[in-house]
N, CA, C and O atoms as a printed pandas DataFrame, in Angstrom:
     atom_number atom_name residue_name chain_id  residue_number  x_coord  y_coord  z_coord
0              1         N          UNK        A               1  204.939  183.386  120.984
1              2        CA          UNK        A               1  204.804  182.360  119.981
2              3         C          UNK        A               1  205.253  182.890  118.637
3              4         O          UNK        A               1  205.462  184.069  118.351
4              5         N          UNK        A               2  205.411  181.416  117.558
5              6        CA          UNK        A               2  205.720  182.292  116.466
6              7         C          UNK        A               2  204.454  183.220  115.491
7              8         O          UNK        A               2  203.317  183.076  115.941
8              9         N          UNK        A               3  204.544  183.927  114.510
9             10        CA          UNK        A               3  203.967  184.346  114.236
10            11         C          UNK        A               3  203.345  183.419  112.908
11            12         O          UNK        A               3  204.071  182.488  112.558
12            13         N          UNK        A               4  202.015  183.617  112.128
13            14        CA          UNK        A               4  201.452  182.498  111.769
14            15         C          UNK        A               4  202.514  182.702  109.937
15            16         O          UNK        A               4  202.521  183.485  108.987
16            17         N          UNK        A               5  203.091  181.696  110.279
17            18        CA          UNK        A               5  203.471  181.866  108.102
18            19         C          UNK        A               5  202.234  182.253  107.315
19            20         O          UNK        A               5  201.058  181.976  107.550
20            21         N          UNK        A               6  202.791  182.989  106.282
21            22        CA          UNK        A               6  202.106  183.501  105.149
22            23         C          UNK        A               6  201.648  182.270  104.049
23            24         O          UNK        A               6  202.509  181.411  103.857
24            25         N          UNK        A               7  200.616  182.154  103.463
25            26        CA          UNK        A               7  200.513  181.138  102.736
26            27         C          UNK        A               7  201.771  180.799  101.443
27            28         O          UNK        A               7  202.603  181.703  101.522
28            29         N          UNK        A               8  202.045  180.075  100.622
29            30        CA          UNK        A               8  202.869  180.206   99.669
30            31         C          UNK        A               8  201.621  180.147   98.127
31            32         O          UNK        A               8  200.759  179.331   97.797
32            33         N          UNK        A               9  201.978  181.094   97.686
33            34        CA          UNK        A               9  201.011  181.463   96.068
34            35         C          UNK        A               9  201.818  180.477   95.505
35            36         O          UNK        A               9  202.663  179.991   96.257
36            37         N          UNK        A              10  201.758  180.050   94.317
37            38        CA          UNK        A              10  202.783  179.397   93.471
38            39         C          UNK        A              10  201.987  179.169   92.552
39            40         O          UNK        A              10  200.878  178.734   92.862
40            41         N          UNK        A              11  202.308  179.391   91.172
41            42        CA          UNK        A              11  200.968  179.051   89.732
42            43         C          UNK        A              11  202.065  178.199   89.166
43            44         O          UNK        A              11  203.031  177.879   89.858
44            45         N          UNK        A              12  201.911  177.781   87.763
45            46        CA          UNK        A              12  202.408  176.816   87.123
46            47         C          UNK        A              12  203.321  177.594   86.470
47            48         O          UNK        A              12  204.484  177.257   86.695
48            49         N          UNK        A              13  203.200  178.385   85.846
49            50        CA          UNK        A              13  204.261  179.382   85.567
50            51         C          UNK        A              13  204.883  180.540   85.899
51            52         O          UNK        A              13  205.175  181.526   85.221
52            53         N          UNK        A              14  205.126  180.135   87.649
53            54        CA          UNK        A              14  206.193  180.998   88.300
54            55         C          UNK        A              14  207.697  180.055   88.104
55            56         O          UNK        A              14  207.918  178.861   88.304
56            57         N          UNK        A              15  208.471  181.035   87.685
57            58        CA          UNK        A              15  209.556  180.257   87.791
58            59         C          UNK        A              15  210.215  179.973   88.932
59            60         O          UNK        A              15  210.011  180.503   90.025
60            61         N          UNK        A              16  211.120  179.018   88.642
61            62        CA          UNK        A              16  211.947  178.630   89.908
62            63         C          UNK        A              16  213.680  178.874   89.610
63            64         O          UNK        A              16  214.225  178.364   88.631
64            65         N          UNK        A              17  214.309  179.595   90.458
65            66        CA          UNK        A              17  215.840  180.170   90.391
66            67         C          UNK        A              17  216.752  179.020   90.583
67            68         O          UNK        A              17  216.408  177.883   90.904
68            69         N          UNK        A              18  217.862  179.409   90.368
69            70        CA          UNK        A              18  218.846  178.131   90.443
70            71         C          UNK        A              18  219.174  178.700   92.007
71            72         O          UNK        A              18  220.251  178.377   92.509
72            73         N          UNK        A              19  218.299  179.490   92.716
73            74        CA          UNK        A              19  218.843  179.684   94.275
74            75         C          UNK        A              19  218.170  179.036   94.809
75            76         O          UNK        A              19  218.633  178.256   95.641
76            77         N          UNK        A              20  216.593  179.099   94.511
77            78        CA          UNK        A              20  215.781  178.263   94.943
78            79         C          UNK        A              20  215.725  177.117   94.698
79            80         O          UNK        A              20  215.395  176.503   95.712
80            81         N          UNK        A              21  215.944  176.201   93.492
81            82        CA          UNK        A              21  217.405  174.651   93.167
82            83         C          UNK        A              21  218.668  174.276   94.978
83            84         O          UNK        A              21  218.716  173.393   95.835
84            85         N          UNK        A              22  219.275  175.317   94.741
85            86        CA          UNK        A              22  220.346  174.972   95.278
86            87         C          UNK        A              22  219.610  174.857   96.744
87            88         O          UNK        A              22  220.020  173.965   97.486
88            89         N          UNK        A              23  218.277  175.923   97.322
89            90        CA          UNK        A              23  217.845  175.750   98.506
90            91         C          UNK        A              23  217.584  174.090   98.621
91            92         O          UNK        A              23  218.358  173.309   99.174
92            93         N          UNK        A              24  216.590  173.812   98.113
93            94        CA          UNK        A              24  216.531  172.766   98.087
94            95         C          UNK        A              24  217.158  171.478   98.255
95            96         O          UNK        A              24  216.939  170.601   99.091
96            97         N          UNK        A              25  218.001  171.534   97.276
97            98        CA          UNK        A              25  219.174  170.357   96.874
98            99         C          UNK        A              25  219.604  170.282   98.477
99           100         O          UNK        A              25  219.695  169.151   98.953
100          101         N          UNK        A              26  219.911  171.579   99.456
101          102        CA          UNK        A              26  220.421  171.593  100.545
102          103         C          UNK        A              26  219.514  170.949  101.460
103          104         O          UNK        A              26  219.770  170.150  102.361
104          105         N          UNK        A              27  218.276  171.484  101.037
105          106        CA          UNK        A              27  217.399  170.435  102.258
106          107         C          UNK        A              27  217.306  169.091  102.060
107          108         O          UNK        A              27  217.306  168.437  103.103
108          109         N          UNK        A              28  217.217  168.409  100.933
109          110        CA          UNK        A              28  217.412  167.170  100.448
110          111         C          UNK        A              28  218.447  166.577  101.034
111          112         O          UNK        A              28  218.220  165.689  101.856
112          113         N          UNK        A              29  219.937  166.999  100.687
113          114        CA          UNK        A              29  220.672  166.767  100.994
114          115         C          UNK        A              29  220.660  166.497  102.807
115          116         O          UNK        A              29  221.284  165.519  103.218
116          117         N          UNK        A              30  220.136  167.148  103.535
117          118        CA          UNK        A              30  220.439  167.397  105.124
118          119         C          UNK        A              30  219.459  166.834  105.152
119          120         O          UNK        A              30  219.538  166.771  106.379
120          121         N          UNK        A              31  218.251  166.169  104.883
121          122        CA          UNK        A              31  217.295  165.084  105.327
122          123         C          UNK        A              31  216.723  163.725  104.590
123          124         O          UNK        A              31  215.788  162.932  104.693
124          125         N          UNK        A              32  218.243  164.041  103.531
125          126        CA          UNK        A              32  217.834  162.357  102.936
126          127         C          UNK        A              32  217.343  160.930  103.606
127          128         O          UNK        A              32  216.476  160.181  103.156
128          129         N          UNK        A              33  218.082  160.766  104.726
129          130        CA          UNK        A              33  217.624  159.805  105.997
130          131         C          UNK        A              33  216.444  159.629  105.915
131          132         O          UNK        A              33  215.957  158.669  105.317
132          133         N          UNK        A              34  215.694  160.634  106.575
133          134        CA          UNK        A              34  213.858  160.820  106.836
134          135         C          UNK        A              34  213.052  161.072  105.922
135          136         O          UNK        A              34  211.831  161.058  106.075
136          137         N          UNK        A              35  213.603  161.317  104.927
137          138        CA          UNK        A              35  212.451  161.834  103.550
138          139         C          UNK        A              35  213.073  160.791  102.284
139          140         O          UNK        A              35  213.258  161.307  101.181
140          141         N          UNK        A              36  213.402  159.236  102.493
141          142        CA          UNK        A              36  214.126  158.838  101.063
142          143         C          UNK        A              36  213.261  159.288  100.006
143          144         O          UNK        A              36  213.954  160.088   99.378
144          145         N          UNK        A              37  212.062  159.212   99.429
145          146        CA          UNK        A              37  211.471  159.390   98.982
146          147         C          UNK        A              37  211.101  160.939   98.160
147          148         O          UNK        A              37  211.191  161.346   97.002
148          149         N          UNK        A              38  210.710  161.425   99.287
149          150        CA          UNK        A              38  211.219  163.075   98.350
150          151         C          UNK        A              38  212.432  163.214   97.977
151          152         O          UNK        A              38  212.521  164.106   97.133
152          153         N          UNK        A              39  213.548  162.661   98.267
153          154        CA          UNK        A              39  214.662  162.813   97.439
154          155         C          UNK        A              39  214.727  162.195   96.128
155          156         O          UNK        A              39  215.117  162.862   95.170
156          157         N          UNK        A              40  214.324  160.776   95.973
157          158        CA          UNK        A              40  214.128  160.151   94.965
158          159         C          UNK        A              40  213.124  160.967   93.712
159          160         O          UNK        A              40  213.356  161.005   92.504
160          161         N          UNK        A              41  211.958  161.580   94.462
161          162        CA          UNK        A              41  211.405  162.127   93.467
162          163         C          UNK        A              41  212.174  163.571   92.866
163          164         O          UNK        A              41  212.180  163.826   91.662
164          165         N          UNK        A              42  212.670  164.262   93.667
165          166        CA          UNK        A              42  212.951  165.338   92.990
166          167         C          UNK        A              42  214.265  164.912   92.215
167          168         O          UNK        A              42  214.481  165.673   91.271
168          169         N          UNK        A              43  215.187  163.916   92.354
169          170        CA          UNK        A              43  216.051  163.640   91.642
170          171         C          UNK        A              43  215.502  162.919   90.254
171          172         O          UNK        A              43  216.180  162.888   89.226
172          173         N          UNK        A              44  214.372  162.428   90.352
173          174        CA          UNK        A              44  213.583  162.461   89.196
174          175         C          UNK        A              44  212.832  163.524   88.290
175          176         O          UNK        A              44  212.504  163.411   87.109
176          177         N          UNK        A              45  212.688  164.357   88.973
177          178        CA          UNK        A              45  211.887  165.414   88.314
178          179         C          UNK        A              45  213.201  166.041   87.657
179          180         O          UNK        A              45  213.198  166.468   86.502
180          181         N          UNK        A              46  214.361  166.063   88.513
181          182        CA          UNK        A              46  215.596  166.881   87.516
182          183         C          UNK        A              46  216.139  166.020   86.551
183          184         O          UNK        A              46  216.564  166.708   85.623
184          185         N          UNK        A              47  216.285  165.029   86.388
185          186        CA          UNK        A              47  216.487  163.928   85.517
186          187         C          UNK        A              47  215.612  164.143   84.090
187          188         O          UNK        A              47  215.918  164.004   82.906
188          189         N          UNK        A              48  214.578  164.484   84.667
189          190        CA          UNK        A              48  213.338  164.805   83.397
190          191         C          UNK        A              48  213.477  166.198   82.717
191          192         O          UNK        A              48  213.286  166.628   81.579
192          193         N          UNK        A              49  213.882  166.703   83.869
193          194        CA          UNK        A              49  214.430  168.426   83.262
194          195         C          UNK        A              49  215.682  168.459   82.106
195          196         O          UNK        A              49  215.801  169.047   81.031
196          197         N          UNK        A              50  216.541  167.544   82.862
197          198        CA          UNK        A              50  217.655  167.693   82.366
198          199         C          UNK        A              50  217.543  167.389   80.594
199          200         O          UNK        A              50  217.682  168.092   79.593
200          201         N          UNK        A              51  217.306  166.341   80.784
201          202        CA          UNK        A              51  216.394  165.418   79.617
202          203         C          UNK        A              51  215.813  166.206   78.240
203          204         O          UNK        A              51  216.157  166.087   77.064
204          205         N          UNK        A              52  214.590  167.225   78.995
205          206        CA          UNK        A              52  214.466  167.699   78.228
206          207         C          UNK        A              52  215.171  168.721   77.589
207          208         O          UNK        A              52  215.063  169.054   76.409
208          209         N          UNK        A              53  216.050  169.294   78.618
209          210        CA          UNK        A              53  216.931  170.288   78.137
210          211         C          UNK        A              53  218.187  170.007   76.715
211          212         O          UNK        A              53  218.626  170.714   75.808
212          213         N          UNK        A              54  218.365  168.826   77.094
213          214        CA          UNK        A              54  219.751  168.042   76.761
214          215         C          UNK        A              54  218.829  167.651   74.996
215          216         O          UNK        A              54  219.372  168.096   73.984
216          217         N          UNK        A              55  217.841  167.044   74.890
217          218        CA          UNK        A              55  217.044  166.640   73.878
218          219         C          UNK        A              55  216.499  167.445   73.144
219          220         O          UNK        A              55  216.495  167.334   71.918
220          221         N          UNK        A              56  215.930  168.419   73.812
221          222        CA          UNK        A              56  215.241  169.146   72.520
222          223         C          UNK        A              56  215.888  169.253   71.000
223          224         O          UNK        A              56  215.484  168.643   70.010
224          225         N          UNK        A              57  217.158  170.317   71.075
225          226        CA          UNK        A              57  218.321  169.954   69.700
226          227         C          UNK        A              57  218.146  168.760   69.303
227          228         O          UNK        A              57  217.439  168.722   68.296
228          229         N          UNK        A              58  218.620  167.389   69.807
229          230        CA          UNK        A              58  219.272  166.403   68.852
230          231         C          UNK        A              58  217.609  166.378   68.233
231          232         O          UNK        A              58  217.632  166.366   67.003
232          233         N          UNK        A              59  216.325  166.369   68.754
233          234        CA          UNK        A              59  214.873  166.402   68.248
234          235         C          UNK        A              59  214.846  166.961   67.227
235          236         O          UNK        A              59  214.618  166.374   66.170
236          237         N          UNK        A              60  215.093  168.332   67.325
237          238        CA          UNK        A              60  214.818  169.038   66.326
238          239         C          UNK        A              60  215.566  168.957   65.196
239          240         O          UNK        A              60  215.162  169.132   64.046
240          241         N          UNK        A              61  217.330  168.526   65.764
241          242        CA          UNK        A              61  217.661  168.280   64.162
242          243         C          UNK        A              61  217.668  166.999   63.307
243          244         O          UNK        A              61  217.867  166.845   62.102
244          245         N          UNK        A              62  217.297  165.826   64.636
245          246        CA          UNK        A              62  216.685  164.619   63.964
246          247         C          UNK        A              62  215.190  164.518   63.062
247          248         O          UNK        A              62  214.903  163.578   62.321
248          249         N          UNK        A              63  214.554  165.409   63.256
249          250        CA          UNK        A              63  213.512  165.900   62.708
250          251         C          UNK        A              63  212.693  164.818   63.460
251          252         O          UNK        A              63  212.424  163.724   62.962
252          253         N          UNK        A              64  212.310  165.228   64.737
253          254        CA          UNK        A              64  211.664  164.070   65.534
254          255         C          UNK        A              64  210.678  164.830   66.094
255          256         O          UNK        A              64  210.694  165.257   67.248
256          257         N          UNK        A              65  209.655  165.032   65.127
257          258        CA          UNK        A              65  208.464  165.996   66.013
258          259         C          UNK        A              65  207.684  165.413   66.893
259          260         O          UNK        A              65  206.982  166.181   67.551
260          261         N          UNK        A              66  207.575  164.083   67.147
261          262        CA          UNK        A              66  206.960  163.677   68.383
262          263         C          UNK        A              66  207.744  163.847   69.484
263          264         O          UNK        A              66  207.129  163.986   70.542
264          265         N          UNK        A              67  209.083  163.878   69.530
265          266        CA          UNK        A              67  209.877  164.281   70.552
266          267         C          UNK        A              67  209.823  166.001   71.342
267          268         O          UNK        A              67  210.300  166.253   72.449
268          269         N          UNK        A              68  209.210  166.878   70.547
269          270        CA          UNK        A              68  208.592  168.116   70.800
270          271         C          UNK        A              68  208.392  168.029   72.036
271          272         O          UNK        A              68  209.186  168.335   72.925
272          273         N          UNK        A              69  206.985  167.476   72.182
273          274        CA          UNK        A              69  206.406  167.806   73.219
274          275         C          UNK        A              69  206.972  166.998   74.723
275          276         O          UNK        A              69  206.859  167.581   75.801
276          277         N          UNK        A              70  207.471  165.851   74.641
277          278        CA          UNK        A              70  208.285  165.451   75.629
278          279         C          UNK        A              70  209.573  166.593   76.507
279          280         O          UNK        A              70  209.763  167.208   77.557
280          281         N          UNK        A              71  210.115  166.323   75.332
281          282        CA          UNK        A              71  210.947  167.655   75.534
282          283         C          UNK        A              71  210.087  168.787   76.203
283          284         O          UNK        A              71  210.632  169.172   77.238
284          285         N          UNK        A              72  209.110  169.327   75.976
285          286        CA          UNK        A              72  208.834  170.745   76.674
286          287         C          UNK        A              72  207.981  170.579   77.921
287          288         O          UNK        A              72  207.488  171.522   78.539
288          289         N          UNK        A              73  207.784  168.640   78.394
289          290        CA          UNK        A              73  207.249  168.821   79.156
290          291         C          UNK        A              73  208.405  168.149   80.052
291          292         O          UNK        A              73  208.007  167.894   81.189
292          293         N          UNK        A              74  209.647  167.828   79.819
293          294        CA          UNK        A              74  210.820  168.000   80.866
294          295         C          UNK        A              74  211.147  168.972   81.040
295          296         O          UNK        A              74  211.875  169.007   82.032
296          297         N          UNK        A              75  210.957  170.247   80.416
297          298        CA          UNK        A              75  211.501  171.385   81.073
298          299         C          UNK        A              75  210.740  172.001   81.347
299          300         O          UNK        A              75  211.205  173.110   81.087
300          301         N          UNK        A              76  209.533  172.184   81.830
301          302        CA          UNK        A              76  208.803  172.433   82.787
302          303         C          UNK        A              76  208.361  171.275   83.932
303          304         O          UNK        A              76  207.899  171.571   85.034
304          305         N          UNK        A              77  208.513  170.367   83.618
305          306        CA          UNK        A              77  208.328  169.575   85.075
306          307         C          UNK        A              77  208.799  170.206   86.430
307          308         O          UNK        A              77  208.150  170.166   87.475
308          309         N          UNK        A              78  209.529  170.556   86.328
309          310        CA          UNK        A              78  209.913  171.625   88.567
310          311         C          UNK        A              78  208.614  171.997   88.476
311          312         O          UNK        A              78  207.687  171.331   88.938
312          313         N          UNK        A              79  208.494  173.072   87.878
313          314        CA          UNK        A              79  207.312  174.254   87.973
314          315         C          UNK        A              79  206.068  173.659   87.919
315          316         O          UNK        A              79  205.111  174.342   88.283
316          317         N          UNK        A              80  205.775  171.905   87.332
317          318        CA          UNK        A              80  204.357  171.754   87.982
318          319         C          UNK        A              80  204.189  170.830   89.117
319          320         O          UNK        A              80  203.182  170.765   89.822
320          321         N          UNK        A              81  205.300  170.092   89.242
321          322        CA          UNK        A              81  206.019  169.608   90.514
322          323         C          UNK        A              81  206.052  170.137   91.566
323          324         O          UNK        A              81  205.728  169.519   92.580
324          325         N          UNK        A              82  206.583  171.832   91.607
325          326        CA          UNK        A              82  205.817  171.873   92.870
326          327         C          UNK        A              82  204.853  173.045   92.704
327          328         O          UNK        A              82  204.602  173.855   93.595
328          329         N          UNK        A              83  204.472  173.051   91.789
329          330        CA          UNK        A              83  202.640  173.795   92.129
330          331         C          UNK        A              83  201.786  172.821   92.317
331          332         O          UNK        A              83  200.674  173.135   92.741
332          333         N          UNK        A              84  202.168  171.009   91.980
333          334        CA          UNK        A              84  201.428  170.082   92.297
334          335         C          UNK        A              84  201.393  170.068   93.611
335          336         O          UNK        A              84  200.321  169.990   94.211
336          337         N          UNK        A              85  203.117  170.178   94.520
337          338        CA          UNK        A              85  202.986  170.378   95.683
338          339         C          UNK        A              85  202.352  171.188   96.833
339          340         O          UNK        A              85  201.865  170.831   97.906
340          341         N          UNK        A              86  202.506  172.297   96.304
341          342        CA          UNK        A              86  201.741  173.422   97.039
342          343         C          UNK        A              86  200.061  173.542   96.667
343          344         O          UNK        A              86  199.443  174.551   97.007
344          345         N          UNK        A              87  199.531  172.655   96.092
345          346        CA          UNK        A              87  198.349  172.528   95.899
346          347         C          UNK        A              87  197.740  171.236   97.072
347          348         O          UNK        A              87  196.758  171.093   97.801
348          349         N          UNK        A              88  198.855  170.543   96.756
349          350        CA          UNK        A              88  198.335  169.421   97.831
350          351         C          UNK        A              88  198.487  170.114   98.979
351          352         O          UNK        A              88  197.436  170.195   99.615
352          353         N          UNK        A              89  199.674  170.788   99.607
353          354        CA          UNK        A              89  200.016  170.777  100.925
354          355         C          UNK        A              89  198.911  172.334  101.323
355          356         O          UNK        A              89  198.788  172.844  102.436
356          357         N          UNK        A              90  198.416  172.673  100.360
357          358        CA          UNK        A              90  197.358  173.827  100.826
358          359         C          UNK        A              90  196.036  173.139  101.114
359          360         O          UNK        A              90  195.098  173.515  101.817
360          361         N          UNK        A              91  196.220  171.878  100.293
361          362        CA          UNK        A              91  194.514  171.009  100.786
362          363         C          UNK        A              91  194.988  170.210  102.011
363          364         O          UNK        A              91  194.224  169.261  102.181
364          365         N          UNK        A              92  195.587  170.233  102.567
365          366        CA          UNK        A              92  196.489  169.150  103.214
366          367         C          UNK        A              92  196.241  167.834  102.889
367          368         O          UNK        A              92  195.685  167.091  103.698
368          369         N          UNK        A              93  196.503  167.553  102.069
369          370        CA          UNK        A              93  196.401  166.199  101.776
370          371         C          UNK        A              93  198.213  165.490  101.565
371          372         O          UNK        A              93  198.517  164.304  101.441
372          373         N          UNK        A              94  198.982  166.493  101.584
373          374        CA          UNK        A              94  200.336  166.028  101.819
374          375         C          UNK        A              94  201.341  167.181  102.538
375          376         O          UNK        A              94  201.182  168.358  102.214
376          377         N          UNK        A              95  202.111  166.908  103.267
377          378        CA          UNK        A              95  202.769  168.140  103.939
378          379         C          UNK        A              95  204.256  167.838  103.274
379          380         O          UNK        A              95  204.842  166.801  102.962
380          381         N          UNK        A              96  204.629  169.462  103.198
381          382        CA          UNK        A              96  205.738  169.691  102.135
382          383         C          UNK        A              96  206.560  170.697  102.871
383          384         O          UNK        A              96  206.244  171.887  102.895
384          385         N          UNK        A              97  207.840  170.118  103.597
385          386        CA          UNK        A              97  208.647  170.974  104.288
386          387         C          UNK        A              97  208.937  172.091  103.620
387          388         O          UNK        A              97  208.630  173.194  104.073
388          389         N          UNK        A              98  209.616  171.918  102.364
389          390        CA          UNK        A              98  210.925  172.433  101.920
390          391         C          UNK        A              98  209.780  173.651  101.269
391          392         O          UNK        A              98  210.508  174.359  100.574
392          393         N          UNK        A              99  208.400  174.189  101.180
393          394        CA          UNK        A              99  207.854  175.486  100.273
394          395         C          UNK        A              99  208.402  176.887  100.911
395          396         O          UNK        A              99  208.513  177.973  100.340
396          397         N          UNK        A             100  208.725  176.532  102.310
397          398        CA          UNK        A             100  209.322  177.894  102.607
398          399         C          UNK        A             100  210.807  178.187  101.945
399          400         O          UNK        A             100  211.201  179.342  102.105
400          401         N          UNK        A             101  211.477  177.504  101.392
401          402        CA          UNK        A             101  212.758  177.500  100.805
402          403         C          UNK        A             101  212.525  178.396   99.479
403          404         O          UNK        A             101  213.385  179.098   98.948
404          405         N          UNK        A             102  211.043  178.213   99.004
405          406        CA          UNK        A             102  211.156  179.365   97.529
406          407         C          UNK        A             102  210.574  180.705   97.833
407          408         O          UNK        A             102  210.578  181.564   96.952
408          409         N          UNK        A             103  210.154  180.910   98.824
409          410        CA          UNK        A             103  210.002  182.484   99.253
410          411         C          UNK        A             103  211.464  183.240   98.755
411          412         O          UNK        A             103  211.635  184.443   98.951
């Protein structure tokens, strides 16, 4: 038999690699069919990333300090996205293929 997987740790501020991105994007990609939904969301969560990435500048030199914190919470959205995930799928209250992809 196989041997039992290791749990996955994940805190809110472990980062995530653009290898562990591209893992992903690949599993998405190869099970969009059966999962519409997790695709939709994570193409949302990068949308929000992007967002904030793309915004912060014009914020700061529009002098738009309520835009601050939006901004810094699109660019951390992955990282609580899926520590949200791996929190659920450790209570099982949702099962999450793709956590072996960030080992």
């Amino acid at each position: 038999m196989f041997p039992p997987s290791r749990p996955v740790k994940r805190r809110p501020w472990d980062r995530i690699t653009l290898a562990q991105f591209q893992r992903i994007r690949h599993w998405r990609e190869a099970r969009q069919a059966s999962h519409p939904l997790e695709r939709r969301l994570w193409e949302a969560v990068l949308t929000l990333w992007m967002m904030g990435w793309v915004g912060w500048l014009p914020a700061f030199e529009a002098d738009a300090p309520w835009a601050y914190p939006l901004c810094l919470l699109g660019i951390l959205l992955p990282r609580v996205y899926v520590y949200w995930r791996v929190r659920a799928h450790q209570a099982r209250r949702l099962r999450c293929d793709w956590l072996d992809l960030l080992d």
